[in-house]
C-alpha positions in Angstrom: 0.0 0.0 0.0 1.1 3.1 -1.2 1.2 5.8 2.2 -0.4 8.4 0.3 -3.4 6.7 1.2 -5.1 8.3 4.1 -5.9 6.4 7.3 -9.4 7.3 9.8 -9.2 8.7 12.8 -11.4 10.3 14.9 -10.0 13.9 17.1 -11.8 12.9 19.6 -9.1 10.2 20.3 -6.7 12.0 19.9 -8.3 14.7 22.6 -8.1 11.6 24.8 -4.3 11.7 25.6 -3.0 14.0 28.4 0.1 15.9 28.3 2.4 16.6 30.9 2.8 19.4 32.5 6.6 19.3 33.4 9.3 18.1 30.9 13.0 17.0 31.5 15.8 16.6 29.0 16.9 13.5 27.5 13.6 11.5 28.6 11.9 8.2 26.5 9.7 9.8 24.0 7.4 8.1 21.9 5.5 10.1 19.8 2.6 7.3 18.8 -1.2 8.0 19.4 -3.9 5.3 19.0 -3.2 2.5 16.6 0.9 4.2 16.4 -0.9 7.3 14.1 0.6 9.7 15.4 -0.6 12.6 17.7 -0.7 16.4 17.1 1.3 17.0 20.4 4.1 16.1 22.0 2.8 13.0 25.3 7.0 12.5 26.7 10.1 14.5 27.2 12.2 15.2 23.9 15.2 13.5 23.1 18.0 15.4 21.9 19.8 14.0 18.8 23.1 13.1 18.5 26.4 13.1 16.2 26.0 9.3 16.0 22.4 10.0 14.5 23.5 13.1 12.2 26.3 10.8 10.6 24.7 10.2 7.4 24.4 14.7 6.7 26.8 16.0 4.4 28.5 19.0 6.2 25.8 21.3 3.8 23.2 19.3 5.6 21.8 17.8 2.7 21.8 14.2 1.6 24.5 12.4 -1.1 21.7 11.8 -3.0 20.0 13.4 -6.2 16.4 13.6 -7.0 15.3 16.4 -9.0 11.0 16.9 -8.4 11.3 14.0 -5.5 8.0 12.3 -5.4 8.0 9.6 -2.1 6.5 6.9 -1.1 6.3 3.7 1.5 6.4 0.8 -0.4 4.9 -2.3 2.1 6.5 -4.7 0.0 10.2 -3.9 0.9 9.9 -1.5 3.9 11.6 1.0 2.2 10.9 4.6 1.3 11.3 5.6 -2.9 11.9 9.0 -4.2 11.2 9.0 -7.9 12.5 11.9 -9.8 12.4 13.7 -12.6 15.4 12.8 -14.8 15.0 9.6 -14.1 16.6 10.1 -11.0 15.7 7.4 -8.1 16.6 7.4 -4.0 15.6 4.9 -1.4 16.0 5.0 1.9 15.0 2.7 5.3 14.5 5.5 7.4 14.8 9.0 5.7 17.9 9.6 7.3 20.4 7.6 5.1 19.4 7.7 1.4 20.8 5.4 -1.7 20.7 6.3 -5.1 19.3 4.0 -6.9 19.3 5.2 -10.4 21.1 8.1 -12.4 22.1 11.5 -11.7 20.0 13.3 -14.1 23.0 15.2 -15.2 22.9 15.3 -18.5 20.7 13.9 -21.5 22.6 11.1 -22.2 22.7 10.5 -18.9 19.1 10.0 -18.9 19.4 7.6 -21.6 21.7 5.1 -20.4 20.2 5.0 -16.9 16.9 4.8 -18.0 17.3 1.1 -19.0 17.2 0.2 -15.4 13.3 1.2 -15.0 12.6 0.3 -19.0 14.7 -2.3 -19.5 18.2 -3.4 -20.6 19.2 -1.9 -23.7 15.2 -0.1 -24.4 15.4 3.0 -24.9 12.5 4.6 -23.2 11.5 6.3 -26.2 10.2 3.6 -27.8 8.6 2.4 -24.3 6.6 5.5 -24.3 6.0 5.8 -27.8 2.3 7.5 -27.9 3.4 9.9 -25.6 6.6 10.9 -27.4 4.6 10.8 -31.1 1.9 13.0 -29.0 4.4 15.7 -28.0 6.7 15.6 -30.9 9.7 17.5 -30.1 10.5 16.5 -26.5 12.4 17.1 -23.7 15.0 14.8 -22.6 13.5 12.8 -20.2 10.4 12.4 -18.5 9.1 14.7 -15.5 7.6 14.3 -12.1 6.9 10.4 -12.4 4.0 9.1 -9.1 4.4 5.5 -7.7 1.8 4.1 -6.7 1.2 0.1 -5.9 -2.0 -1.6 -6.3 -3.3 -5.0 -6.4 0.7 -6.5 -7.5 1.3 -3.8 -10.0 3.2 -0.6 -9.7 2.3 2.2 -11.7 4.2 5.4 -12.5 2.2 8.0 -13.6 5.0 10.1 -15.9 4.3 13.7 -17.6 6.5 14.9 -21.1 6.4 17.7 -22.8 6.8 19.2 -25.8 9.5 21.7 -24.5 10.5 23.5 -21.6 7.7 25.9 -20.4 5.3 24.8 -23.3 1.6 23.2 -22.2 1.3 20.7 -25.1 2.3 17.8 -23.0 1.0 14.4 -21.8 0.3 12.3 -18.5 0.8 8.7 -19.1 1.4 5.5 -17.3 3.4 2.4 -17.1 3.5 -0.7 -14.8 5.8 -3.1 -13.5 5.7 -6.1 -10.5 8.9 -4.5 -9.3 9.1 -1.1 -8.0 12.3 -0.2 -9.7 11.1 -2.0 -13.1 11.3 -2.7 -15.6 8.0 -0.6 -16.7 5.9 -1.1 -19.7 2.5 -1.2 -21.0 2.1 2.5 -21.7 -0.9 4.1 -21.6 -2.3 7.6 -22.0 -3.8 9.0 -19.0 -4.3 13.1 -20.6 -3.6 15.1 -23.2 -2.7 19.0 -23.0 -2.4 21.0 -26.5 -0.3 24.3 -27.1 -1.5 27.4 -25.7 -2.5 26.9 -22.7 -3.5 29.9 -20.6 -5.9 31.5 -17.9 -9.7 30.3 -19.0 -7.8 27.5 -21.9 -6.5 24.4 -21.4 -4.2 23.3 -18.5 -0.4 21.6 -18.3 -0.8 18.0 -18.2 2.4 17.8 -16.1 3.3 17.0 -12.7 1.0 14.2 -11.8 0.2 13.0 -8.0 -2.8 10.6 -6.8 -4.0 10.5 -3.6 -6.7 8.6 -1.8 -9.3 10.6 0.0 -10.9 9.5 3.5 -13.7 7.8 1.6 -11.8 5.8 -0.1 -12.1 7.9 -3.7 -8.8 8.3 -6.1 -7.9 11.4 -7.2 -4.6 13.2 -9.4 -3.9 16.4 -9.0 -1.3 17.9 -12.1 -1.1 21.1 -14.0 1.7 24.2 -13.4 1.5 27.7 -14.6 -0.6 28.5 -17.5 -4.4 27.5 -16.3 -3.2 26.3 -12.8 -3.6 23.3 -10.7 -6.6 20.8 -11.1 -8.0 17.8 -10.0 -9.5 14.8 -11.4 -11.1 11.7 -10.2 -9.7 8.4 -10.9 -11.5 4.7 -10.6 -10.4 3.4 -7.8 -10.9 -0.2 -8.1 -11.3 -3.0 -11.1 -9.7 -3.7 -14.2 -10.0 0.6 -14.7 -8.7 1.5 -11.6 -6.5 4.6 -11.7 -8.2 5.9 -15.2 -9.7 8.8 -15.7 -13.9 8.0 -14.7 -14.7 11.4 -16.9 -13.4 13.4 -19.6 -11.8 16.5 -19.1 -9.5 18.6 -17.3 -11.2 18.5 -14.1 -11.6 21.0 -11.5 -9.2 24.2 -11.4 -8.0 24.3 -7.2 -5.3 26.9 -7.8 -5.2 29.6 -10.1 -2.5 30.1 -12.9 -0.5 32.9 -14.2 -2.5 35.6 -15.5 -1.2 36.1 -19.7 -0.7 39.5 -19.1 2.0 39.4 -16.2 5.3 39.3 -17.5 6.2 36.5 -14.6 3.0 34.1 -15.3 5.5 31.3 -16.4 7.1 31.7 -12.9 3.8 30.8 -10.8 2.8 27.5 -9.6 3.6 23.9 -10.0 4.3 20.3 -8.4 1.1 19.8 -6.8 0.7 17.5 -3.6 -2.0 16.7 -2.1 -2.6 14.8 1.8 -5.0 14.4 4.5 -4.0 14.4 8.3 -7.0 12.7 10.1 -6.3 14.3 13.6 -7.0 17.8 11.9 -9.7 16.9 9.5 -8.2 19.1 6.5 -6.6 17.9 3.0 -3.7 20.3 2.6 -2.5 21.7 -1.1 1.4 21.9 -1.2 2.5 23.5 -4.3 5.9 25.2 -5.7 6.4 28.9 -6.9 8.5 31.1 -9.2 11.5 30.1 -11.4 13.1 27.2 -10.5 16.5 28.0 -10.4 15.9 31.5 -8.7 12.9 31.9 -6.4 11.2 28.6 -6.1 9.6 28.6 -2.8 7.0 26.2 -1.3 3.1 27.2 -0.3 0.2 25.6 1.0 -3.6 25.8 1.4 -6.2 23.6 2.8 -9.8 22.4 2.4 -12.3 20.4 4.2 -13.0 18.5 0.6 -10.3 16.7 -1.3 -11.5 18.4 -4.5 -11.5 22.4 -2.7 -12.0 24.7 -2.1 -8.6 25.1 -1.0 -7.8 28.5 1.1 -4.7 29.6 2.8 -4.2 31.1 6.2 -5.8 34.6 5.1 -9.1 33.3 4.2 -8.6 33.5 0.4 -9.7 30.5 -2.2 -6.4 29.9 -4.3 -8.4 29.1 -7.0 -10.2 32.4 -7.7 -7.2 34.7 -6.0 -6.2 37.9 -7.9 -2.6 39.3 -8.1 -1.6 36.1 -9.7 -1.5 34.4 -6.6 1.7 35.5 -5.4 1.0 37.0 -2.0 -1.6 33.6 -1.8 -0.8 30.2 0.0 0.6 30.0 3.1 4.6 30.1 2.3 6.1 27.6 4.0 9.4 28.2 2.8 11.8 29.9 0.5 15.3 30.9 0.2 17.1 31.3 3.4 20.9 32.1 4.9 21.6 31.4 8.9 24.1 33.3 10.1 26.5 30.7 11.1 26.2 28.9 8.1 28.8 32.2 6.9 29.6 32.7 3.5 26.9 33.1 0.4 26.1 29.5 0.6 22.5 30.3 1.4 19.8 27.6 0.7 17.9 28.6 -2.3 15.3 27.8 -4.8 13.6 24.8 -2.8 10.9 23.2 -3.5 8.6 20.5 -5.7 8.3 18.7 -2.6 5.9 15.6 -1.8 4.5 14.6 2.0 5.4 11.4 3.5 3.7 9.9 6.7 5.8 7.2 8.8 3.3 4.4 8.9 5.0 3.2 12.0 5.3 6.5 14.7 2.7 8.9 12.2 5.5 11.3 12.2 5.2 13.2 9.5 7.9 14.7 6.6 8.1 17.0 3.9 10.5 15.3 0.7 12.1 18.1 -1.7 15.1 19.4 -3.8 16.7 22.3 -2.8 20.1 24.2 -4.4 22.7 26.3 -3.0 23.5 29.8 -3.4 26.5 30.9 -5.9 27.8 34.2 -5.7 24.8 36.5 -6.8 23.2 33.4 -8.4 22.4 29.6 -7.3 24.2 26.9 -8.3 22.8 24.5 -10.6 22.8 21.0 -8.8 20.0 20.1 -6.6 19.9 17.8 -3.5 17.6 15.4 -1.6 16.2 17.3 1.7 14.0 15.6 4.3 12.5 18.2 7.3 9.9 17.1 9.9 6.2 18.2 9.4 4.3 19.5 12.8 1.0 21.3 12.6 0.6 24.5 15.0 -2.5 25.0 17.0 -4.3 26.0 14.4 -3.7 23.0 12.3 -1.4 24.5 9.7 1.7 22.6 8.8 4.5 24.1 9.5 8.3 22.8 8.4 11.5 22.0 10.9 14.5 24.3 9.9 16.5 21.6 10.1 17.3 18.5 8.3 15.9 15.3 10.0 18.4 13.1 11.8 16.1 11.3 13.8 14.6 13.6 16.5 11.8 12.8 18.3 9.6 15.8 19.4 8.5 16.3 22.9 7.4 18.7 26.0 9.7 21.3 26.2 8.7 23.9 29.1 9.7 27.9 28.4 12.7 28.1 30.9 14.2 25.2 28.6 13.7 26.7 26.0 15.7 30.5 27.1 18.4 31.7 25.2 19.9 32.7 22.0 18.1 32.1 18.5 18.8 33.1 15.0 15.8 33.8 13.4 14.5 33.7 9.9 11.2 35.8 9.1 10.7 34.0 5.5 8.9 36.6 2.9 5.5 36.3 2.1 6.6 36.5 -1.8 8.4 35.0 -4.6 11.5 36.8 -4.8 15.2 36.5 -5.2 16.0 38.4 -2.0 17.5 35.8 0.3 15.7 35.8 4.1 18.7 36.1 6.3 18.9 35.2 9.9 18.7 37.7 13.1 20.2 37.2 16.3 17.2 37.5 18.9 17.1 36.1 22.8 14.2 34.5 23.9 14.1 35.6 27.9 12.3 33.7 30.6 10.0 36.0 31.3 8.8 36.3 28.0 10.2 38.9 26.1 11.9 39.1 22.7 15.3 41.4 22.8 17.6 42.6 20.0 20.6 43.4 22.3 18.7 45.5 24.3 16.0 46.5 23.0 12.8 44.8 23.5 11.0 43.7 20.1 7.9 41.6 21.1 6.9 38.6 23.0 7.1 34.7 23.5 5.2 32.1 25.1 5.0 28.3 25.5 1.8 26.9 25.8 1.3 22.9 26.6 5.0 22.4 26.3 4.8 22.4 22.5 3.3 25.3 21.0 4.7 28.6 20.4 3.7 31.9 20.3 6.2 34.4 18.9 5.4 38.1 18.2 8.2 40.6 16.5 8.1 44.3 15.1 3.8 43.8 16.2 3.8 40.3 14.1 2.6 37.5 15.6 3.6 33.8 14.6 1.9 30.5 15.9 4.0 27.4 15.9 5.8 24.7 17.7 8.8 23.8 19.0 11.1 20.8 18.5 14.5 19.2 19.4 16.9 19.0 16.1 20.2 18.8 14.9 22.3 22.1 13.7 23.7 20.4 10.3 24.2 24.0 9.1 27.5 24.5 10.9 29.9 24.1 8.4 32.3 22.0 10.4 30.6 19.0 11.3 33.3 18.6 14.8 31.2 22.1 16.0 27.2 20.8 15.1 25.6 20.3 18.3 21.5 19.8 19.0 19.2 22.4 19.1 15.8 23.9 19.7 13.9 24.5 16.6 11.1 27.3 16.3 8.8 26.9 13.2 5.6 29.0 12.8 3.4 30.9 10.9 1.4 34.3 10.6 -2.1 34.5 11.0 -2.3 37.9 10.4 -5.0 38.8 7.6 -2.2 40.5 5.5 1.1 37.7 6.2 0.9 33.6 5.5 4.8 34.0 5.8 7.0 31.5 8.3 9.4 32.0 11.2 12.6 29.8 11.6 14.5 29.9 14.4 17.2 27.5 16.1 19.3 27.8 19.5 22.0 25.7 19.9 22.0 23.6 23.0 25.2 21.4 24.3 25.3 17.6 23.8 
């Protein structure tokens, strides 16, 4: 079973667990709720992470892997987690901590062609695997984009997109099968069919495919990208039809597209992802702005409905949002710099990410490429990033700075918590301006100081959620043990306390990052 699919569970039992009132460093933790889904807060004491756990970071505190567009999944069959790639670029990995490439590098196009016959066979070229598709788009790209996973009933199926060219809309969704997950694949056939000239009111992008399974047990795939936007389409979801198209069409817009007259309407929105957390009853959105070696960033909206209407933290349905979405969708991330990273190696154009549950603990993780900052540019390689997932008090997901190593959250009272933070107020827009860190303390008594002048507030609540206010701004999150991977020299990493929240404010929807180091 693919973990995509959703699992049922009522809030009510999750209301059932108490939470401690006094926490204590380096206690057992074990963040299961009822049948090991997971619960929304914190029931033990964190545990710290170590060195030994952070082994398997690379001193830029990303992984050794490659997957460019990383779509994951938890295959039952082998225990193991797959990111699929565009590129034909595949990881897997036991744990999300230590990842193994599994096919290619993506680096160049004939590249793609040689590793390619590992999921289409030994000396196929996967042209002639996916033949309709390729005489569909004519000129192509060279290689395939954003392939889905998903197992059913024996088979794997990888839901591919190719287009006609970079940035064009006459494209194609298609899909193979295999009975092993990294192939060989075969049996193409032709899921959608986008033609040139796509645009706000016309046709959409059949790119970027994702299915997901809705608490009712109803398939859906979301795809699309600038141009008309994102929509939705439902699938069968059982029988010799199951994962087909049941109607004709393009489905249901859930995110608006660029608008033809903006100059930057090719830089809007793509990657869709779609999943459903049970303890807060919402089906969250996650898609990916702006260019995508420049000001990709990554944004969110929910919706009580799989199929919308999906609105962000402000209230506003992405779908019918002016101003070409851009100050729309709660950003959960972009381009950032900590302070003690030094240099201009700033994390940069992040993004196309998926949403993985542990079906073990219910922890949850956001999957995505990010790049590196180059001077006044970003570099052009990409690497394989995995960041816990909480949800604030408000039930918006909200992302770990740091890179998982293994931490398990837990209560973590206000005195703990005291001391020194850099913090990273993460725009609201798609830009190229890179959000760098501030040095803040976090007092006792509640106060937030800039040397020493006072700036706002902070507050615990429960042991686990944060309220932080700066400059009249206030920011509802969580806070969580984690490793400090962005310390160049990997002798001076120690743990830390990681702040993540967002804005509610009617005007904001941007995030706060901020870490403290802590000794070992």
């Amino acid at each position: 079973m693919k973990h995509k699919t959703l699992f049922c569970m009522s809030m009510a039992a999750v209301m059932a667990f108490s939470v401690a009132a006094l926490a204590a460093c380096g206690g057992d933790t074990d963040p299961k709720g009822p049948e090991g889904l997971g619960s929304l807060v914190p029931t033990k004491n964190y545990v710290m992470p170590t060195s030994e756990d952070a082994k398997y970071r690379r001193a830029d505190n990303s992984t050794d892997v490659s997957v460019h567009d990383p779509s994951v999944f938890y295959d039952e069959n082998s225990k193991t987690y797959y990111a699929f790639g565009s590129h034909f670029m595949v990881a897997s990995s036991e744990d999300l901590i230590k990842w193994k490439q599994e096919v290619g590098d993506g680096s160049s196009e004939e590249t793609g062609r040689v590793v390619s016959q590992k999921l289409y066979g030994d000396g196929v070229d996967w042209r002639t695997v996916l033949s309709q598709s390729v005489a569909y788009a004519g000129k192509i790209m060279p290689s395939t984009w954003a392939p889905d996973v998903n197992y059913h009933d024996g088979k794997y199926y990888m839901y591919y997109s190719l287009t006609s060219d970079f940035g064009h809309s006459k494209s194609v969704i298609g899909r193979v099968s295999s009975t092993n997950v990294l192939g060989p694949y075969s049996n193409e056939e032709i899921i959608l069919k986008t033609p040139e000239g796509g645009g706000p009111g016309g046709t959409p992008n059949a790119i970027d495919p994702e299915l997901f399974t809705d608490k009712e047990g109803k398939l859906w795939m979301v795809y699309g990208s600038h141009f008309a936007g994102i929509y939705i389409k439902e699938l069968y979801n059982s029988g010799a039809n199951w994962g087909l198209p049941k109607e004709d069409g393009w489905g249901k817009l859930l995110w608006k597209g660029g608008d033809e007259e903006d100059p930057d309407a090719r830089d809007v929105v793509e990657g869709p992802f779609v999943f459903y957390n049970p303890l807060t009853e919402y089906y969250y959105l996650m898609t990916t702005y702006g260019a995508l070696q420049t000001t990709y960033n990554m944004r969110i909206a929910r919706s009580e409905n799989p199929d919308g209407p999906y609105k962000d933290i402000t209230g506003a349905d992405v779908a019918t949002t002016s101003l070409n979405g851009k100050l729309h969708g709660n950003k959960v991330a972009g381009s950032y710099h900590f302070a003690e990273q030094g240099g201009d190696k700033a994390y940069a154009a992040m993004g196309h990410n998926s949403v993985v549950q542990n079906p073990k603990t219910g922890e949850w993780f956001v999957v995505y490429h990010t790049r590196r900052q180059s001077g006044n540019t970003v570099d052009a390689g990409h690497r394989l990033m995995t960041n816990q997932l909480f949800f604030n008090e408000d039930g918006w997901p909200v992302m770990s700075p740091v890179a998982y190593v293994g931490e398990k959250f837990g209560l973590i009272t206000q005195e703990q918590a005291a001391g020194d933070y850099d913090i990273v107020v993460h725009s609201t827009g798609t830009t190229t301006t890179i959000a760098e860190s501030v040095k803040y303390t976090l007092s006792a008594d509640g106060k937030v100081l800039q040397g020493t002048t006072e700036k706002g507030t902070w507050s615990i609540k429960d042991s686990y959620y944060v309220t932080i206010t700066i400059d009249s701004v206030a920011y509802n999150g969580v806070i969580v043990p984690g490793w400090d991977t962005y310390t160049p020299q990997v002798a001076n990493q120690k743990p830390v306390f990681a702040i993540t929240a967002i804005s509610k404010l009617s005007d904001q929807g941007g995030s706060l990052w901020a870490i403290s180091p802590r000794e070992a």
